[in-house]
N, C-alpha and C positions, 0 to 999 in steps of 0.2 A: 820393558819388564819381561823376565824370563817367565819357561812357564809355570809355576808352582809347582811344590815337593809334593811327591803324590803322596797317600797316605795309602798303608796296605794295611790286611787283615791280620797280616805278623803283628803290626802297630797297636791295634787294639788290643790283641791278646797279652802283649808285654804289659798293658795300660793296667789292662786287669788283674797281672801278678802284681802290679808296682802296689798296686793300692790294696792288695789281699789281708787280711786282716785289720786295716784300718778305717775302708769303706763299707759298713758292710752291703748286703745285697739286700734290696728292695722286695717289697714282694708283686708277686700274678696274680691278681684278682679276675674271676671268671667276674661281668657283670651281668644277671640277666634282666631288668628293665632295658638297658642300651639292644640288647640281643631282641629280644620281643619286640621293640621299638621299632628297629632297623630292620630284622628278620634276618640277623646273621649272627655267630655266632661270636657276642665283644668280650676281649679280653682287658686289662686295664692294668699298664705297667705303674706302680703307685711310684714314683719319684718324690710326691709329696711325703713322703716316708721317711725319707732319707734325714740323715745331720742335720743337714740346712737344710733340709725342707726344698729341692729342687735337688736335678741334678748335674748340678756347674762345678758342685765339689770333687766330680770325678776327672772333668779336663786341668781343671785347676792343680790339681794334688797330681797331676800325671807332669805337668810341663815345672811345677815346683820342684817338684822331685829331681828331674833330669839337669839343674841347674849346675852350673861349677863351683864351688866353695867359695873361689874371689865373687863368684855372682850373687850366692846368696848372702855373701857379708854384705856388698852396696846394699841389698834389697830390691823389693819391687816392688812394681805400679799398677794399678788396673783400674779404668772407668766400666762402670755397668749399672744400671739399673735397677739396680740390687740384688739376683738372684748369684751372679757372678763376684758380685763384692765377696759374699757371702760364704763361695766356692775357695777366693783366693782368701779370707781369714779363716775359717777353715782350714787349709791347706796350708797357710803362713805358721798358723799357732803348732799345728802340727808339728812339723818340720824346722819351728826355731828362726824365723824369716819376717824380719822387719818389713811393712806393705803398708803402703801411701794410697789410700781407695778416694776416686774421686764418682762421687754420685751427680745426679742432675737434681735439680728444685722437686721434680716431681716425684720422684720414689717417695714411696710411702715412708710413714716414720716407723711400723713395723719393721720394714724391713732395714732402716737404719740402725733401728733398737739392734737386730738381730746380728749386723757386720760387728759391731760394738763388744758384743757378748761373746761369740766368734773368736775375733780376734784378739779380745783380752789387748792386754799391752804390745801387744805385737803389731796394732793396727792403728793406724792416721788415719780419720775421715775427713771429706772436705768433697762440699756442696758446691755442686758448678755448672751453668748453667738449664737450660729448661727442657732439654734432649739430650738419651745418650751418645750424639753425635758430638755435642757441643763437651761433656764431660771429657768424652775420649780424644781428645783435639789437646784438651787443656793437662791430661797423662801423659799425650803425649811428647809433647814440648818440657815438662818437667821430668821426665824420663831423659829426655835426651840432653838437660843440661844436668844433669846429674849422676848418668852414668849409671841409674839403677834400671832393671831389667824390667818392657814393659810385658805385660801377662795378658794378650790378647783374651776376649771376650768367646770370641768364636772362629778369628782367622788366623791360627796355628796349625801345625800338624801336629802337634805334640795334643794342643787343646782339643782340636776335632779326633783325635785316638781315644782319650779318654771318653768324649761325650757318644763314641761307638759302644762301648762297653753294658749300656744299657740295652741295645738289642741283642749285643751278643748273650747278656746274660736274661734276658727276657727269654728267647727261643730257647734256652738250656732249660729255666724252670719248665716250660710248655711242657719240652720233651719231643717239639717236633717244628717243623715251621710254619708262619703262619703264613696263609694266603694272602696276606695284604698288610703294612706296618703304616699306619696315620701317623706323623712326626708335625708338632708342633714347629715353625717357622719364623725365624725372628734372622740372626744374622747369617743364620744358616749352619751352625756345627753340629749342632746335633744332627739335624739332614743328611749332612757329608759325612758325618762317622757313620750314622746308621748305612748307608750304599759303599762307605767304604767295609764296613764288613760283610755288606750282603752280598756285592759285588761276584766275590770270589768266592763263598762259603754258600750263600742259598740265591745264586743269580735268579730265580723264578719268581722270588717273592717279591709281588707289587709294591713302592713306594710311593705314598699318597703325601703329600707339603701341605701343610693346611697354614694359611696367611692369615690374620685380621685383614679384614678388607678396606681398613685405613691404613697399611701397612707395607701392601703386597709388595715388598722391594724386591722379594726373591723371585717371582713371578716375572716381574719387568725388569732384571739381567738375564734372566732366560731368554726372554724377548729381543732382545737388546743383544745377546752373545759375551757381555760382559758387566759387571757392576756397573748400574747407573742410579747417579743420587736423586732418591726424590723431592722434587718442589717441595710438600708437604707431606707430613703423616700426623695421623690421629692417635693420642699415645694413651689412650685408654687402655690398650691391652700391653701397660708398662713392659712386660718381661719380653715383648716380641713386637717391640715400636722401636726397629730400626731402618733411617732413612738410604745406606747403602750396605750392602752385604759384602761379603769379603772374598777374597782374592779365589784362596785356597777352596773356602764353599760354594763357591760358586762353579768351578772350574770340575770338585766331584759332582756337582747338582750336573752341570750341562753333559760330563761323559754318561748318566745317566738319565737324565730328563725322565725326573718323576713327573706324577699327574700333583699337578699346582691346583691348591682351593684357596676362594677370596672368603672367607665367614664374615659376616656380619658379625658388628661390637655386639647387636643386642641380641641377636642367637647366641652366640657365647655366655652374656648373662643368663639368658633360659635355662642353659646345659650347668652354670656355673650353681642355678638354683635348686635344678634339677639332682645333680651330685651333692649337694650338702640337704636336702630335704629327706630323696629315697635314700640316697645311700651312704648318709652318712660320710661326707668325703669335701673337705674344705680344699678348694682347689683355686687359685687367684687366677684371674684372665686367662694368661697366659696356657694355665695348666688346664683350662677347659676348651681349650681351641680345638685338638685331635677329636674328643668325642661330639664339640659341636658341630666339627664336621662331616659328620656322619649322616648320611642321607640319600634319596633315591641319585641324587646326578651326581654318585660317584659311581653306579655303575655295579656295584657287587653282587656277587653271585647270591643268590638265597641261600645258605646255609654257611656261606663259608668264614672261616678264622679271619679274623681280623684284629688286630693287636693297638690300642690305642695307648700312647705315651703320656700320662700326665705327669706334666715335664714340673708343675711346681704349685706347691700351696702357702705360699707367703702371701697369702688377702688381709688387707687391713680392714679389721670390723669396721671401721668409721665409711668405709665404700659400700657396703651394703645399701645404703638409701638410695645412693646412684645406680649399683646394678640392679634393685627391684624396679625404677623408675623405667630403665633402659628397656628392661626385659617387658615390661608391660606394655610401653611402648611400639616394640618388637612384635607382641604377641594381636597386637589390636585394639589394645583392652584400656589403653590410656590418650586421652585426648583433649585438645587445651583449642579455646575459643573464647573470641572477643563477643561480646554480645551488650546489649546497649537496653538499657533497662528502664522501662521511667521511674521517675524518680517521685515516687508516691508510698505509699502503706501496701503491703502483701505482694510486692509485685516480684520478687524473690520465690514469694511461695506461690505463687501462680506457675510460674515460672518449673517450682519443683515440680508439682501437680502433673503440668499437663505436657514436662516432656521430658523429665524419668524416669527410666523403667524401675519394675519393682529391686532389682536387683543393681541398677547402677548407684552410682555415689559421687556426689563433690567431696575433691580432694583439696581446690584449692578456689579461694574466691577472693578477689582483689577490687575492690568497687571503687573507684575515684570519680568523684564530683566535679563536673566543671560548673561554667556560667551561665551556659543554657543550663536551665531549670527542669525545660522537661524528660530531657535524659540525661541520664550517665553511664558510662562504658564501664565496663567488668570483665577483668581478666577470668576466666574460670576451668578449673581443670574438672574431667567428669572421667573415674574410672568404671569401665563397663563390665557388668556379669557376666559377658560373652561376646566375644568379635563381632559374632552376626547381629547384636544389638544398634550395632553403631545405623546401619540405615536406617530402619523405622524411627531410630530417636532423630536420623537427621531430617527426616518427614515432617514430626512434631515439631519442629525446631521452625522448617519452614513454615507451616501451616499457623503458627503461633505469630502474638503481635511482636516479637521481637527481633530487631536486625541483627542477625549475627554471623560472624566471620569464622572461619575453622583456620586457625594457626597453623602450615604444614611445618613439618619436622622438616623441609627447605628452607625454613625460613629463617634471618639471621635471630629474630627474636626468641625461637627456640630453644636457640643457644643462652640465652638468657633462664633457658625452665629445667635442661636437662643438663 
């Protein structure tokens, strides 16, 4: 394999006339909870803003656009996990451009609703299997017995020019540049559009890759020197749960080697609750990775700019029950034990008495009966008032007639709770 087409700062610039008038510009939000948090000064490119609600419709409508007449009569193709579906109907309806979207099981139905409404009649959907690796397999083999053009996710140069167009037009609104740009991390285009315009336009400013840390595929081609697929990933953070990253992104990732972050899924819930509580800002996984990245081991200067991407707010309500569980979890504040109870009058409330605190609470309690008589095992979940609560109640816990077990979030039966 040759070496990939590089992508220049001309590239992005064209990216952003092609779509002038049609995409409009998102806005800069100064935020200052993240700033006082961090101690530096966050700014918050809203992408959740935009048409669709992410900004995939801006690689999408660039590499649509550039098509040849015979290409866009066959039509196109594209797998994504929905923020990209969403970019190429969009971009399809636009433009007049019949598109065959192949999603995986897991996208949410929001965001199917959303390719659907999108794309109007311009758009085929079809469900395929349980990763966007497995969707994109299945485009692409129908792409290529068919002759229509497939509309890469994140490994084009035409795609990654457009998905530059948000730094470039980020540092325009500033008015200046920032000392450091946080880029959400999934296949990698948006990362390599942003270095391919910073590149040559403002080489000084730091590029920080923030990964889900069930995810980090872009991390481990760094490592590696080239795309390497991962055994497994955790696709809870949908919009940036990709198992191999692509050619072309990777190849600007490595001429640049930004500083790579692994986030934890349930930090990202925190930040994801955090933005929709303070300020007002429904942001799905994905789109809270940049600012959940934020924190002492990145190193930033006290005071300085710092530019975070929220790359997309396509959250399905029906996930919220998961991401409060995740985040409490995360935070200390939720914790799940077996505990073996005799099987008599009061001994629940005994139980409550003398080892909860005043401000904890059962969230969940599963009691099953066996054949010994004198006890019975209890699932039980206890959310705490305060992290630091958890030792003293695990004291009482001992100190109390009851045997009981602390569930760790290793363990496979967690997976069962969370």
């Amino acid at each position: 394999m040759g070496k990939p087409d590089p992508v220049r700062a001309a590239d992005v610039a064209m990216a952003a006339a092609r779509f002038a008038g049609v995409i409009k510009p998102t806005p800069l939000h100064h935020n200052e909870r993240l700033s006082l948090q961090h101690g530096v000064d966050v700014w918050l490119k809203r992408e959740d803003l935009s048409t669709v609600r992410s900004y995939k419709g801006r690689g999408a409508y660039n590499l649509v656009s550039q098509l040849s007449p015979e290409e866009r009569a066959r039509g196109v193709v594209c797998a994504s996990a929905g923020n990209h579906a969403q970019g190429v109907a969009f971009a399809s309806a636009a433009l007049g451009v019949a598109a065959r979207v192949y999603l995986p099981r897991t996208t949410p139905r929001q965001k199917r609703d959303r390719v659907a409404r999108l794309g109007g009649e311009h758009v085929q959907i079809v469900v395929h299997g349980d990763t966007y690796d497995d969707a994109a397999a299945a485009a692409r083999q129908y792409a290529a017995s068919t002759g229509m053009t497939m509309i890469p996710a994140f490994d084009d140069p035409r795609t990654i020019a457009g998905q530059g167009t948000v730094v470039k037009e980020a540092i325009e609104q500033l008015g200046r540049a920032p000392d450091a740009v946080v880029v959400p991390v999934g296949g990698g285009g948006l990362l390599a559009g942003t270095i391919a315009w910073l590149r040559e336009t403002h080489p000084g400013v730091r590029v920080i890759g923030a990964e889900p840390q069930g995810a980090a595929s872009m991390a481990l081609a760094l490592e590696h020197g080239a795309p390497v697929a991962m055994e497994s990933i955790d696709p809870f953070v949908d919009g940036a749960a990709v198992r191999l990253v692509g050619e072309h992104t990777h190849a600007l990732a490595a001429e640049r080697e930004p500083d790579m972050v692994a986030v934890p899924e349930g930090r990202i819930c925190v930040e994801m609750l955090d933005l929709y509580q303070s300020d007002g800002i429904i942001a799905e996984p994905a789109g809270a990775l940049s600012p959940a990245a934020l924190g002492p081991d990145l190193g930033l200067e006290p005071g300085s700019t710092v530019m975070c991407i929220v790359s997309g707010g396509n959250n399905d309500v029906s996930r919220y029950a998961e991401i409060v569980e995740r985040a409490l979890i995360f935070e200390g504040r939720k914790h799940y034990f077996l505990v073996e109870f005799p099987q008599e009058p009061g001994a629940l409330r005994r139980f409550l008495d003398d080892v909860l605190g005043p401000d904890d609470d059962i969230t969940l309690f599963e009691y099953v009966k066996r054949n010994n008589r004198e006890t019975g095992p209890a699932l039980v979940g206890i959310e705490l008032g305060a992290p630091e609560n958890l030792e003293p109640m695990m004291k009482r816990m001992t100190a109390g007639p009851h045997r009981v077990e602390r569930v760790s979030p290793d363990s496979p039966l967690f997976t069962f709770l969370v």
